[in-house]
N, CA, C and O atoms as a DFTB+ gen file, in Angstrom:
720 C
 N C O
     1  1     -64.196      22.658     -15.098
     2  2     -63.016      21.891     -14.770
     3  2     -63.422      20.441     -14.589
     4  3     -64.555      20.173     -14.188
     5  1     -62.695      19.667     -14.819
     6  2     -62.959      18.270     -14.992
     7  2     -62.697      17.643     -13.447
     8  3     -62.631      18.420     -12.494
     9  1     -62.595      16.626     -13.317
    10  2     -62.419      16.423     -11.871
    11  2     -61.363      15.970     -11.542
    12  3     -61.027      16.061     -10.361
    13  1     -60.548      15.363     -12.465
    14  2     -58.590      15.003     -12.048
    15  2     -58.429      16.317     -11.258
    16  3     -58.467      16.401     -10.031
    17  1     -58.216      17.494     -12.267
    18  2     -58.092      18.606     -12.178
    19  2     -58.572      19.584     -10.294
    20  3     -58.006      20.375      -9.539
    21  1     -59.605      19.013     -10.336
    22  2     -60.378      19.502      -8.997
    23  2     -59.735      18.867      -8.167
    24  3     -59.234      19.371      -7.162
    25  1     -59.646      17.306      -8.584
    26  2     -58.451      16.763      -7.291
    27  2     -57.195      16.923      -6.849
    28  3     -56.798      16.818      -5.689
    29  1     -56.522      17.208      -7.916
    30  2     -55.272      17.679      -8.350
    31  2     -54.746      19.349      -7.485
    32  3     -53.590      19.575      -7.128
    33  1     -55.343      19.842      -7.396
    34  2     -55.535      21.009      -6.741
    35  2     -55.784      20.577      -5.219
    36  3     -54.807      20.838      -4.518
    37  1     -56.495      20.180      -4.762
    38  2     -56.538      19.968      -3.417
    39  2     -55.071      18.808      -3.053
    40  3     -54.879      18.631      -1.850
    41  1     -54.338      18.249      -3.789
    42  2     -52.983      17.660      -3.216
    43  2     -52.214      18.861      -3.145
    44  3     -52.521      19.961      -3.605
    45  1     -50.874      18.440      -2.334
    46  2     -50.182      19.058      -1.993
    47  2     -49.149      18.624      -3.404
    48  3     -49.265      17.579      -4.044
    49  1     -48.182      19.679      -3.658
    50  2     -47.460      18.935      -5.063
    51  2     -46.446      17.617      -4.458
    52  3     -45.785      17.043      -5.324
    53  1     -46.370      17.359      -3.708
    54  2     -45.360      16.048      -3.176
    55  2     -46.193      15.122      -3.450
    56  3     -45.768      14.280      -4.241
    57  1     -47.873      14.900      -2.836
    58  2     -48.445      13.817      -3.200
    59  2     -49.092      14.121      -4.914
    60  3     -49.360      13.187      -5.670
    61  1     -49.193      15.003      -5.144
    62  2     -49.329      14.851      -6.819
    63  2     -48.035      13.981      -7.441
    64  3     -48.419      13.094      -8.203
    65  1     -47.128      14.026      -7.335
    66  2     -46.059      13.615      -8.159
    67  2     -45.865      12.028      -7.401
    68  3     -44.922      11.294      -7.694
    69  1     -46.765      11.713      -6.543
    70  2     -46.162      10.386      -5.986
    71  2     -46.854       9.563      -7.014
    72  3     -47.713      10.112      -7.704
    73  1     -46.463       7.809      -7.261
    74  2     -46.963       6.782      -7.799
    75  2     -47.357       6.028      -7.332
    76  3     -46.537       5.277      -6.804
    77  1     -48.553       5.736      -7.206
    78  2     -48.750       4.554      -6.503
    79  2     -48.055       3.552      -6.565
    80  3     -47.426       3.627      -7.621
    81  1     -47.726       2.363      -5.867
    82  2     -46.799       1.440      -5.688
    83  2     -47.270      -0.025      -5.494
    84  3     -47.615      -0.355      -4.359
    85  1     -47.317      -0.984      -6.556
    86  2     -48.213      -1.748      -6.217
    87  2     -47.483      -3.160      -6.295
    88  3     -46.709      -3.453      -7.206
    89  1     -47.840      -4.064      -5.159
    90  2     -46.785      -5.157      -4.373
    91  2     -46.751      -5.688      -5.822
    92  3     -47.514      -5.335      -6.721
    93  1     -45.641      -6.689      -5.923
    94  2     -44.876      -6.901      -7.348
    95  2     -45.952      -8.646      -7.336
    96  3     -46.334      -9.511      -6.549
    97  1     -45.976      -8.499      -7.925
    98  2     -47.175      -9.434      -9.137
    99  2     -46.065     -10.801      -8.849
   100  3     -44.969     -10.851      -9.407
   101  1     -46.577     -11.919      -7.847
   102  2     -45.712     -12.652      -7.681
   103  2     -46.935     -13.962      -7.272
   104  3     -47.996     -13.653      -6.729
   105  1     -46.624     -15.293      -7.594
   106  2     -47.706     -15.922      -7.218
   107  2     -46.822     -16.695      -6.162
   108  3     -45.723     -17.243      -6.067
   109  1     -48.050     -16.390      -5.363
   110  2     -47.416     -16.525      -3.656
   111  2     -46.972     -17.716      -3.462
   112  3     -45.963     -17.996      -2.815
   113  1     -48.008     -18.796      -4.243
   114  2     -48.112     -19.698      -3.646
   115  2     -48.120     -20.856      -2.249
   116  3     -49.280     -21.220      -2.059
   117  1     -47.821     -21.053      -1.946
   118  2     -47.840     -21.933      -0.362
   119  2     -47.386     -20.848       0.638
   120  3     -46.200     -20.528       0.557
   121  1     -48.290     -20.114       1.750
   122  2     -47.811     -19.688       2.570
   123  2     -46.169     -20.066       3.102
   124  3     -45.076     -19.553       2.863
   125  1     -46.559     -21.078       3.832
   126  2     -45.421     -21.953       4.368
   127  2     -44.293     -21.370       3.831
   128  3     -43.485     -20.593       4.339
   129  1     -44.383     -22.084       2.218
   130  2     -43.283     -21.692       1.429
   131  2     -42.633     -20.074       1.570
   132  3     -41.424     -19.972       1.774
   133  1     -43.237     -19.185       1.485
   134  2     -43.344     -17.766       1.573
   135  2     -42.312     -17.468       3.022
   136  3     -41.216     -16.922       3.152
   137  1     -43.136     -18.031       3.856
   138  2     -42.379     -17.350       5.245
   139  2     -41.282     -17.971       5.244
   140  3     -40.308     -17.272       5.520
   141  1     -41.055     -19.250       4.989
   142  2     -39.767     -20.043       4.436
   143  2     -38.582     -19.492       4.056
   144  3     -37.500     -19.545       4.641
   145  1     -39.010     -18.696       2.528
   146  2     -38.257     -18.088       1.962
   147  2     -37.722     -16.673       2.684
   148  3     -36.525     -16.393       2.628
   149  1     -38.665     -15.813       3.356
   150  2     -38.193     -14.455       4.199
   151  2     -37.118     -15.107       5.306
   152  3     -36.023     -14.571       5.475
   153  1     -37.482     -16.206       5.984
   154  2     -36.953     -16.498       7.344
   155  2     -35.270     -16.684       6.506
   156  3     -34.261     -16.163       6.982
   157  1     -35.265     -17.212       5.687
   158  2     -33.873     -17.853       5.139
   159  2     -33.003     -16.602       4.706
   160  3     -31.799     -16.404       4.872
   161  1     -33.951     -15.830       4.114
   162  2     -33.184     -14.308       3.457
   163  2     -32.998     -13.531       5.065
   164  3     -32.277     -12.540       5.184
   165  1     -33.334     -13.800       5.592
   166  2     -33.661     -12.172       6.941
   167  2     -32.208     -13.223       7.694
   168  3     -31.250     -12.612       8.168
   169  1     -32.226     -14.544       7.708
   170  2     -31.197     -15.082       8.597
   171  2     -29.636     -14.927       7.930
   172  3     -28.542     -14.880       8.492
   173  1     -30.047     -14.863       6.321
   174  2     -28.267     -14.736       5.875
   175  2     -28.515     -13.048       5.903
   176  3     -27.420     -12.548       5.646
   177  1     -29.283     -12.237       6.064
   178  2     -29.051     -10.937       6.037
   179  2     -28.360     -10.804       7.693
   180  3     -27.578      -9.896       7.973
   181  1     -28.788     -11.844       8.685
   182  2     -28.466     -11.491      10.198
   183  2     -26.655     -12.299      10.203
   184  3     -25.794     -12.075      11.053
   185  1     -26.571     -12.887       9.437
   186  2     -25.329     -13.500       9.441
   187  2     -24.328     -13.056       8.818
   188  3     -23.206     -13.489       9.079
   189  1     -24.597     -11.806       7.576
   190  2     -23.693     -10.960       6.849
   191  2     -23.730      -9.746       7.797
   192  3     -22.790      -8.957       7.694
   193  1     -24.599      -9.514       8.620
   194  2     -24.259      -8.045       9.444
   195  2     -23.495      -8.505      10.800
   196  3     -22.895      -7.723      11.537
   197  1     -23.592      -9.642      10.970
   198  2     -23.155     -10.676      12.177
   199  2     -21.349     -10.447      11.983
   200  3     -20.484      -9.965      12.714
   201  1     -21.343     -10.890      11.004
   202  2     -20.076     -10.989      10.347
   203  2     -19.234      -9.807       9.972
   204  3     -18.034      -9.845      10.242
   205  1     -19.821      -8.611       9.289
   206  2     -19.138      -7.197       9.533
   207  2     -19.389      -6.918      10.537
   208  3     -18.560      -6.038      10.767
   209  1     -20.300      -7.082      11.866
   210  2     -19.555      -6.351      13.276
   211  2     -18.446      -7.504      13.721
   212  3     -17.741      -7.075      14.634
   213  1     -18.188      -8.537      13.412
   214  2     -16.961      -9.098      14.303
   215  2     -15.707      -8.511      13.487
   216  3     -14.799      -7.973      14.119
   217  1     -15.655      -8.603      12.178
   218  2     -14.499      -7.557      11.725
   219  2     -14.352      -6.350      12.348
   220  3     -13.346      -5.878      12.877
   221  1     -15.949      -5.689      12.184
   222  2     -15.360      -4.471      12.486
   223  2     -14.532      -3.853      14.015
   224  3     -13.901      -2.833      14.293
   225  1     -15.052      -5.413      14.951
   226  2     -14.348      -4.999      15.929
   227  2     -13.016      -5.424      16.241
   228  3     -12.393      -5.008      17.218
   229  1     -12.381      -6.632      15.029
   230  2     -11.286      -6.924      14.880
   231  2     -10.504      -5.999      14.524
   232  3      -9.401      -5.821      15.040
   233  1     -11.075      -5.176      13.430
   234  2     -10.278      -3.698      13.161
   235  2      -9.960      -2.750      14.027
   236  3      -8.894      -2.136      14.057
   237  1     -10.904      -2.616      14.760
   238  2     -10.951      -1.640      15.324
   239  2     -10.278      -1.616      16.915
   240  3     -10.197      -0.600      17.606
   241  1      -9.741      -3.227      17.387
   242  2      -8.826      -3.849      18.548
   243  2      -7.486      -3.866      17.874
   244  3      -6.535      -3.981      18.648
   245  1      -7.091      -3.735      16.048
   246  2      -6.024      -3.942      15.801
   247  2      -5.720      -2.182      15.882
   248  3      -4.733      -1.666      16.405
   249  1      -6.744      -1.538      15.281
   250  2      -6.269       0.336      15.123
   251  2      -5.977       0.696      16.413
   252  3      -5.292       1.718      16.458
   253  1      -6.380       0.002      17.972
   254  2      -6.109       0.685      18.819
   255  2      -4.606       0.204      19.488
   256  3      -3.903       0.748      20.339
   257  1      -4.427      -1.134      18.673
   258  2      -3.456      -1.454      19.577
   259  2      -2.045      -0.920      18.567
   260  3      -0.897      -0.887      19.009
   261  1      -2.451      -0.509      17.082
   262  2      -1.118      -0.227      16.610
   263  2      -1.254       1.475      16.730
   264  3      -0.364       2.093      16.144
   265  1      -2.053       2.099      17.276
   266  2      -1.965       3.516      17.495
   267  2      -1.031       3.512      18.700
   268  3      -0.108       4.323      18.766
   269  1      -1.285       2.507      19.761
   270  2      -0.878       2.408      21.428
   271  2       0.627       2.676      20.984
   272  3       1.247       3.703      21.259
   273  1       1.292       1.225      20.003
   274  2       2.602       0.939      19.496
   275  2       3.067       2.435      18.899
   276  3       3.567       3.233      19.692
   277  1       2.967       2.654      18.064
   278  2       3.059       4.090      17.414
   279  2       3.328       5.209      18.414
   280  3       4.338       5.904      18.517
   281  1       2.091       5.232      19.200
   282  2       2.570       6.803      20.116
   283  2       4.103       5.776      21.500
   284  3       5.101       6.302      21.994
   285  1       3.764       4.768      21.614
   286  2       5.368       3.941      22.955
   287  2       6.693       4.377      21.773
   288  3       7.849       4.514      22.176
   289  1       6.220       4.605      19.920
   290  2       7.278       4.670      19.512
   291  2       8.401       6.164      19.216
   292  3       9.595       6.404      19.038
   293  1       6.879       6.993      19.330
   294  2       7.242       8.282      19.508
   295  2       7.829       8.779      20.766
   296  3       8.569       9.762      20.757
   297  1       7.558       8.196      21.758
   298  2       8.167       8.655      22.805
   299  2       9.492       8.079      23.327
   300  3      10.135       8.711      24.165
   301  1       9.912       6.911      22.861
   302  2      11.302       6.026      22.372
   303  2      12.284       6.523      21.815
   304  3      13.499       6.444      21.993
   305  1      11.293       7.322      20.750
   306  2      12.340       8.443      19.677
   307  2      12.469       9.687      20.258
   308  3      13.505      10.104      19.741
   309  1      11.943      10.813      21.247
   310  2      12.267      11.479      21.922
   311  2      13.379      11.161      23.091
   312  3      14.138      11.977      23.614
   313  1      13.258       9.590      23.390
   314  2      14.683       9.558      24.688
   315  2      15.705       9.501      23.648
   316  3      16.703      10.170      23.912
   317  1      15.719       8.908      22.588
   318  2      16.848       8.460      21.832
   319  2      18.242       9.704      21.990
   320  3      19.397       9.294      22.110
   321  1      18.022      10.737      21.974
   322  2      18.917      11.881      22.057
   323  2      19.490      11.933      23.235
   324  3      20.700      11.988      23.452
   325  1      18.411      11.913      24.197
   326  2      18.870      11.704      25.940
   327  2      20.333      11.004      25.806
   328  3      21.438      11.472      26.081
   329  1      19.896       9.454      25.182
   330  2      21.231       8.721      25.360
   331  2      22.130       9.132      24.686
   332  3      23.240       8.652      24.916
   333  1      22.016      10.031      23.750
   334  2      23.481      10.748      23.105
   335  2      24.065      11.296      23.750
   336  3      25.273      11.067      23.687
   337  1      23.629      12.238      24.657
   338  2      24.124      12.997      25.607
   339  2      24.571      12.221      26.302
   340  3      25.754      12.548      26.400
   341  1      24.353      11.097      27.060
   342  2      24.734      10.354      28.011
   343  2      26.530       9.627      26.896
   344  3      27.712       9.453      27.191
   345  1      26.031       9.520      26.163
   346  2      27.067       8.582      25.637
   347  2      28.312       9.602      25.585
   348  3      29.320       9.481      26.281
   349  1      28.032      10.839      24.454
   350  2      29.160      11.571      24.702
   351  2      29.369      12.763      26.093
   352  3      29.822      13.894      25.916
   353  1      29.062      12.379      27.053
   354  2      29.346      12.555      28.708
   355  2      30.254      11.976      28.778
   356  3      31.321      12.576      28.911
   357  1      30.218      10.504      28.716
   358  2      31.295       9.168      28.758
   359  2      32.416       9.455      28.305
   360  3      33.502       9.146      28.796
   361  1      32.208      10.078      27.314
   362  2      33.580       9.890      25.930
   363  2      34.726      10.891      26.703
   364  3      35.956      10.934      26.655
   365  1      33.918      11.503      27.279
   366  2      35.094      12.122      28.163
   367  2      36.076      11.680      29.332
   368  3      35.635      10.821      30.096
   369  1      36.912      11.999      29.481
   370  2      38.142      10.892      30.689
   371  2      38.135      11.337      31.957
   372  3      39.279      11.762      32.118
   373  1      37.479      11.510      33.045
   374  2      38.144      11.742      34.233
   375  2      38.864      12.087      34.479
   376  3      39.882      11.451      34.210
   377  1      39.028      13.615      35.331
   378  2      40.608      13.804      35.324
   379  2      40.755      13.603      37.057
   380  3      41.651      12.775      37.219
   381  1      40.313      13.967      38.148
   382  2      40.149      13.278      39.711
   383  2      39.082      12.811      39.992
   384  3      38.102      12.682      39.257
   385  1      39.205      12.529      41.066
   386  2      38.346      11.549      42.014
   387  2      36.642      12.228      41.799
   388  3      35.571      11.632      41.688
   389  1      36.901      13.417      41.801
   390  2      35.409      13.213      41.891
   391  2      34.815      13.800      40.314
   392  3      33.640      14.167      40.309
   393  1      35.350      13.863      39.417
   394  2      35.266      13.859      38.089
   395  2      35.036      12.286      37.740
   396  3      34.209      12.002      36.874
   397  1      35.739      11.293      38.388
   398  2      35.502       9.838      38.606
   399  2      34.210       9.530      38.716
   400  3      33.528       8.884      37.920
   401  1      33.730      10.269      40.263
   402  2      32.491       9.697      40.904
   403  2      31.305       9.806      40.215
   404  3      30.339       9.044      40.238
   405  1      31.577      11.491      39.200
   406  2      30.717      12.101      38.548
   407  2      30.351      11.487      37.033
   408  3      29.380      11.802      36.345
   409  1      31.518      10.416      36.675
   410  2      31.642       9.715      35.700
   411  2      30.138       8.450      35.674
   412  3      29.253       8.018      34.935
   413  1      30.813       8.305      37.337
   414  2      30.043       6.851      37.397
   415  2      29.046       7.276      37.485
   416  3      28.624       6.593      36.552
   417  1      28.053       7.925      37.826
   418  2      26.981       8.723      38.214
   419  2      26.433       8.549      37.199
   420  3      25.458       7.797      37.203
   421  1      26.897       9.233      35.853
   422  2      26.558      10.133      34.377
   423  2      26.138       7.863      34.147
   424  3      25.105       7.260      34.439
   425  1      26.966       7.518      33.770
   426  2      26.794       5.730      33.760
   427  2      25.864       4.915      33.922
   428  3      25.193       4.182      33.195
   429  1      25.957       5.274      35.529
   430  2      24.967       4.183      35.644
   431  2      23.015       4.871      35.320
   432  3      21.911       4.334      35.234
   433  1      23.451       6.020      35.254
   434  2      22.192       6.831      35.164
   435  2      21.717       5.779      33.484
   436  3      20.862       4.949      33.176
   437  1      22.614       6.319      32.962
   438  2      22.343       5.862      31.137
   439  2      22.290       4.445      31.062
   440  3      21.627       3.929      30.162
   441  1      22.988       3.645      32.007
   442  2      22.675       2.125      31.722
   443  2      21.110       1.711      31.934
   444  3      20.346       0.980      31.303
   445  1      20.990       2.457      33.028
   446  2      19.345       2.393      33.670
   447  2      18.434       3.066      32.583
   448  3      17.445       2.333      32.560
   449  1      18.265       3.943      31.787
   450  2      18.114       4.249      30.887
   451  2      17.174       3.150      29.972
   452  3      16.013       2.746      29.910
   453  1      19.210       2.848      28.951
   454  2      18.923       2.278      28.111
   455  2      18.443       0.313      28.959
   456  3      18.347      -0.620      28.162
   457  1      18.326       0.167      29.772
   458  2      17.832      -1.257      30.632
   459  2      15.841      -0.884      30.408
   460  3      14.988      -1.692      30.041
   461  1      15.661       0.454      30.754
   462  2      14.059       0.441      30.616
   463  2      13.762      -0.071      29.118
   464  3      13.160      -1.074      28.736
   465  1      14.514       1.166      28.265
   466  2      14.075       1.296      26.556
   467  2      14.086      -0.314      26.558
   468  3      13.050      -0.939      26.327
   469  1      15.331      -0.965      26.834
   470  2      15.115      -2.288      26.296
   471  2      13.941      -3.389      26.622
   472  3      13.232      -4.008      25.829
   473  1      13.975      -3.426      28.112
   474  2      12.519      -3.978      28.702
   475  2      11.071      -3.867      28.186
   476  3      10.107      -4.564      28.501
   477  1      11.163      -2.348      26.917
   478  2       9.951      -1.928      26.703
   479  2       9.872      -2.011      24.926
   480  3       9.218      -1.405      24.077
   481  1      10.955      -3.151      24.894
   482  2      11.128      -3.547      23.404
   483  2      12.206      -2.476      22.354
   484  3      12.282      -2.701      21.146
   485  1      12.808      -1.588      22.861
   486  2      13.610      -1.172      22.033
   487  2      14.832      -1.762      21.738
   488  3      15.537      -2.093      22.692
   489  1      15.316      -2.005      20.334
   490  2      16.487      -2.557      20.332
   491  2      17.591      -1.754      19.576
   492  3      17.326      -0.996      18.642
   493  1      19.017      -2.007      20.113
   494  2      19.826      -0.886      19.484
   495  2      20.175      -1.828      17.981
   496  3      19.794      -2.994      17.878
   497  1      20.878      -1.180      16.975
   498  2      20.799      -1.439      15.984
   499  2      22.367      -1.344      16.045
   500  3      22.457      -0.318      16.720
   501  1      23.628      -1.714      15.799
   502  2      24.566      -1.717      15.849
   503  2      25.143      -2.329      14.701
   504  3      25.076      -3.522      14.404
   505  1      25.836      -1.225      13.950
   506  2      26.160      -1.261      12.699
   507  2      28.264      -1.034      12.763
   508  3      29.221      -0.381      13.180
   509  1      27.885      -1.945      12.139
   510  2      29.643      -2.188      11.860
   511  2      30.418      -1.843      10.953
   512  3      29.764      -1.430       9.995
   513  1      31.798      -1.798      10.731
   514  2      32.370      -1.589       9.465
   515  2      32.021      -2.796       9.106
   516  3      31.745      -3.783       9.788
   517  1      32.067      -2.586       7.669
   518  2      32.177      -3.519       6.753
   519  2      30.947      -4.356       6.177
   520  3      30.733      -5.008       5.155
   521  1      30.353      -4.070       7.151
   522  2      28.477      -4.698       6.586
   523  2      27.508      -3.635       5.570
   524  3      27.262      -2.431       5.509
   525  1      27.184      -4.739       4.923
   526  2      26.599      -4.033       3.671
   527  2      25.435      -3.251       4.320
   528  3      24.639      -3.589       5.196
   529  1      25.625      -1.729       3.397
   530  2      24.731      -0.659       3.546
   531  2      23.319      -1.028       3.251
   532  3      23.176      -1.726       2.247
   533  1      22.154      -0.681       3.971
   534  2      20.890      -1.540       4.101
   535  2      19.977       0.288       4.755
   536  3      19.973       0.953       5.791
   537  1      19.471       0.357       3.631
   538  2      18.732       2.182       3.885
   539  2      17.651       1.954       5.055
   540  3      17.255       2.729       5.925
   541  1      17.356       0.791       4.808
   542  2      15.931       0.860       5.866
   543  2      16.781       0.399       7.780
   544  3      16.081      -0.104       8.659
   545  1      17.995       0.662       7.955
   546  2      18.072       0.814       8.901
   547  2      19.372       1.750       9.541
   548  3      19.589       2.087      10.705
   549  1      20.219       2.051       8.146
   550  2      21.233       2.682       8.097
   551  2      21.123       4.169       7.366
   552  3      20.421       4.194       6.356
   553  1      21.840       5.586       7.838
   554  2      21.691       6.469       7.647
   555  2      23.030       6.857       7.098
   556  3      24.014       7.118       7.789
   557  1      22.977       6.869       5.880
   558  2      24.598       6.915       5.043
   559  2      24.817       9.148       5.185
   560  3      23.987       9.887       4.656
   561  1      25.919       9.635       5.889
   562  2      25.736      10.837       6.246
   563  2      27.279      10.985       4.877
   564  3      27.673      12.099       4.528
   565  1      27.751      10.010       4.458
   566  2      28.672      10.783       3.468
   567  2      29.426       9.488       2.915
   568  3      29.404       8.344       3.369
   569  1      29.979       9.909       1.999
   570  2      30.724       8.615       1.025
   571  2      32.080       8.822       1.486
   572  3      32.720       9.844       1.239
   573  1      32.486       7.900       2.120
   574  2      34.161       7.703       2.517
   575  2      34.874       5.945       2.372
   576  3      34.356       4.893       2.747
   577  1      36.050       6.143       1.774
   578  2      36.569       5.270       1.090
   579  2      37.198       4.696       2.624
   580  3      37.586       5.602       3.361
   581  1      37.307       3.529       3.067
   582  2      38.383       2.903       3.956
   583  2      39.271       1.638       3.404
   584  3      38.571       0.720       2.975
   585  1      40.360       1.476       3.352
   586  2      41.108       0.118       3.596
   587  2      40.455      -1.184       3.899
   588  3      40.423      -1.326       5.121
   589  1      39.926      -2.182       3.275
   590  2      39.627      -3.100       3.024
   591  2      38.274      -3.368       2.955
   592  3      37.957      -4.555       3.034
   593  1      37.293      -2.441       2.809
   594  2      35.849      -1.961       2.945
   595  2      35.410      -2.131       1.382
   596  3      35.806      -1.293       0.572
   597  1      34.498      -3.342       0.918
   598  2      33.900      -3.044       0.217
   599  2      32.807      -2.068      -0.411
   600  3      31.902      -1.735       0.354
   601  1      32.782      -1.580      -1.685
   602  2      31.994      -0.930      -1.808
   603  2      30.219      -0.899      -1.940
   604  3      29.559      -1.832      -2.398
   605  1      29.623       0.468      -1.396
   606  2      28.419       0.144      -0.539
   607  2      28.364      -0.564       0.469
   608  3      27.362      -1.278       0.455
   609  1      29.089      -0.707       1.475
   610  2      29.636      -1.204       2.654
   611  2      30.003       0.151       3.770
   612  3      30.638       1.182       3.547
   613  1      29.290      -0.353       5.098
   614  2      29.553       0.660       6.092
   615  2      31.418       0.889       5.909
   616  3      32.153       0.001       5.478
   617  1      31.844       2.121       6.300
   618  2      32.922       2.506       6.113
   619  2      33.005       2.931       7.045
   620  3      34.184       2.746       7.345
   621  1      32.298       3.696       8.228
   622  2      32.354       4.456       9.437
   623  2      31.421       4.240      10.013
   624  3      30.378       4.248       9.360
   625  1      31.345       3.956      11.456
   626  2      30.047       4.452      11.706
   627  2      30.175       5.692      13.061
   628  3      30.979       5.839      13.982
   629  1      28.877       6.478      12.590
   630  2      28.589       7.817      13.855
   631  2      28.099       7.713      14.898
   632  3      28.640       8.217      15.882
   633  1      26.733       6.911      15.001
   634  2      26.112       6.881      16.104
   635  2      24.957       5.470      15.486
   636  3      24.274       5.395      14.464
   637  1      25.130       4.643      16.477
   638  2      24.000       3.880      16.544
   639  2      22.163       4.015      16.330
   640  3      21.415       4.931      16.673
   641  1      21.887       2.850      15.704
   642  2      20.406       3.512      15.237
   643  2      19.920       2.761      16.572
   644  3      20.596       2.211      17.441
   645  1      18.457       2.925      16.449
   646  2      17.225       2.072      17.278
   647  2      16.182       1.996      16.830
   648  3      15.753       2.771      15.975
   649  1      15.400       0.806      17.438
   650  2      14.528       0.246      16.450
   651  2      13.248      -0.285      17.512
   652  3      13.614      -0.828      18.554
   653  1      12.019      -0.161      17.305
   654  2      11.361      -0.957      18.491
   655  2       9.968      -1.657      17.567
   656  3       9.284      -1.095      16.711
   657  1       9.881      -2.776      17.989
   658  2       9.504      -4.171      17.143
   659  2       9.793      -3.741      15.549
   660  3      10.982      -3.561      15.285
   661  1       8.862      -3.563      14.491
   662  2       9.702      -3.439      13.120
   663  2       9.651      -2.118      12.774
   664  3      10.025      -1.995      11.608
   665  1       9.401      -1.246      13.195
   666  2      10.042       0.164      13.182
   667  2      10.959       0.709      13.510
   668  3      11.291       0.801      14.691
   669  1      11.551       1.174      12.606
   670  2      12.821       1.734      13.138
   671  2      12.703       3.716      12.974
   672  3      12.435       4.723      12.319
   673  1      13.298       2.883      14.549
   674  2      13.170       4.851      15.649
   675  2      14.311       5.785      15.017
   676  3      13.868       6.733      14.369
   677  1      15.309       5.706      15.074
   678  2      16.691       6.217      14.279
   679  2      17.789       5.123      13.421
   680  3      18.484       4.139      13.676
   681  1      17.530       5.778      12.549
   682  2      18.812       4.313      11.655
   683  2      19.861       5.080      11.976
   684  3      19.899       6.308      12.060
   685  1      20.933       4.089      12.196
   686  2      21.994       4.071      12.662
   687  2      23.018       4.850      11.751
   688  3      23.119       4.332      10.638
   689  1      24.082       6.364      12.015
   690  2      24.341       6.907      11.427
   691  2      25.545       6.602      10.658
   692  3      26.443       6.611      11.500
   693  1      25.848       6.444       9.975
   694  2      27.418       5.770       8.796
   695  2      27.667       6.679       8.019
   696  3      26.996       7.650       7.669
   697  1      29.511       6.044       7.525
   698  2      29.815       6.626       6.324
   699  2      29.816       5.371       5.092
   700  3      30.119       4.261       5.529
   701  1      29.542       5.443       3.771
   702  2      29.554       4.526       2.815
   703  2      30.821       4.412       2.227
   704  3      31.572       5.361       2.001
   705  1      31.079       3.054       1.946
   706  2      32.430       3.047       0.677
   707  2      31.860       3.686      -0.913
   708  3      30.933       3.272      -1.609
   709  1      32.649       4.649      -1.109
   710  2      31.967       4.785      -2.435
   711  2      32.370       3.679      -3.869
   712  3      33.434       3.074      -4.002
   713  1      31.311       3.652      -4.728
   714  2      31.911       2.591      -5.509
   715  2      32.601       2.978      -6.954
   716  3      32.033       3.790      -7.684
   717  1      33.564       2.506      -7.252
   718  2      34.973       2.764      -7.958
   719  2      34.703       3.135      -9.048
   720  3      35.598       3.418      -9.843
């Protein structure tokens, strides 16, 4: 046996298959120059990683604060029904005194209510006859023709939407003019 061979055998096969690696053929020239050149590369390498952690913590102060917004909006949209109930409570008339008292009660409960939602940025969305139908905040529940109502134009409305900063929690429920 030859002697590659003899050596070859005593490696393990990981260092058989390795290559030696030999520093890249560069004429150094001027020390100085040399460390020069690393210090300048290693400082824009410290100033590009410098720079993705301040994003990344810009991102990552904006993901927490629009997750915060998101879940104040989910829970905005769970009272939203509350005040339905409250509203059609109202719609009903008093018939004595303490059907009265029980009126005012049901009232001021829902004003207090809707006084927090608002304090905490919710806004009602109040949709009218006659204003043009707009999907991203209006909920068209059927096509009905009215007296002087242009078409694609609120024609009815059901129930008020809500909205808190540019999301909207419930669009406001309508009927549409249909068009001719």
């Amino acid at each position: 046996m030859d002697e590659s061979r003899k050596q070859n055998k005593k490696q393990s096969p990981h260092e058989r298959d390795q290559v030696p690696v030999e520093p890249p053929s560069e004429d150094v020239g001027d020390p100085d120059e040399a460390l020069q050149r690393e210090r300048d590369e290693l400082f824009e390498r410290l100033q590009r990683v410098s720079a993705d952690y301040a994003n990344y913590i810009k991102r990552s102060t904006q993901n927490l604060s629009d997750g915060i917004e998101f879940a104040k909006g989910d829970l905005f949209k769970q009272l939203i029904p509350v005040l339905d109930h409250f509203d059609n409570a109202l719609e009903v008339k008093p018939s004595n005194d303490d059907a009265k008292a029980l009126h005012n009660g049901v009232e001021i409960v829902r004003d207090e209510l809707l006084k927090v939602l608002q304090m905490a940025g919710v806004k009602k969305i109040d949709a009218k006859v006659g204003d043009v139908f707009d999907p991203t905040i209006h909920e068209a529940m059927l096509h009905q023709p009215a007296k002087g109502v242009k078409p694609n134009h609120v024609s009815m409305v059901f129930s008020p939407g809500y909205r808190h900063g540019k999301r909207t929690l419930r669009p406001a429920k309508v009927a549409v003019a249909p068009e001719k």
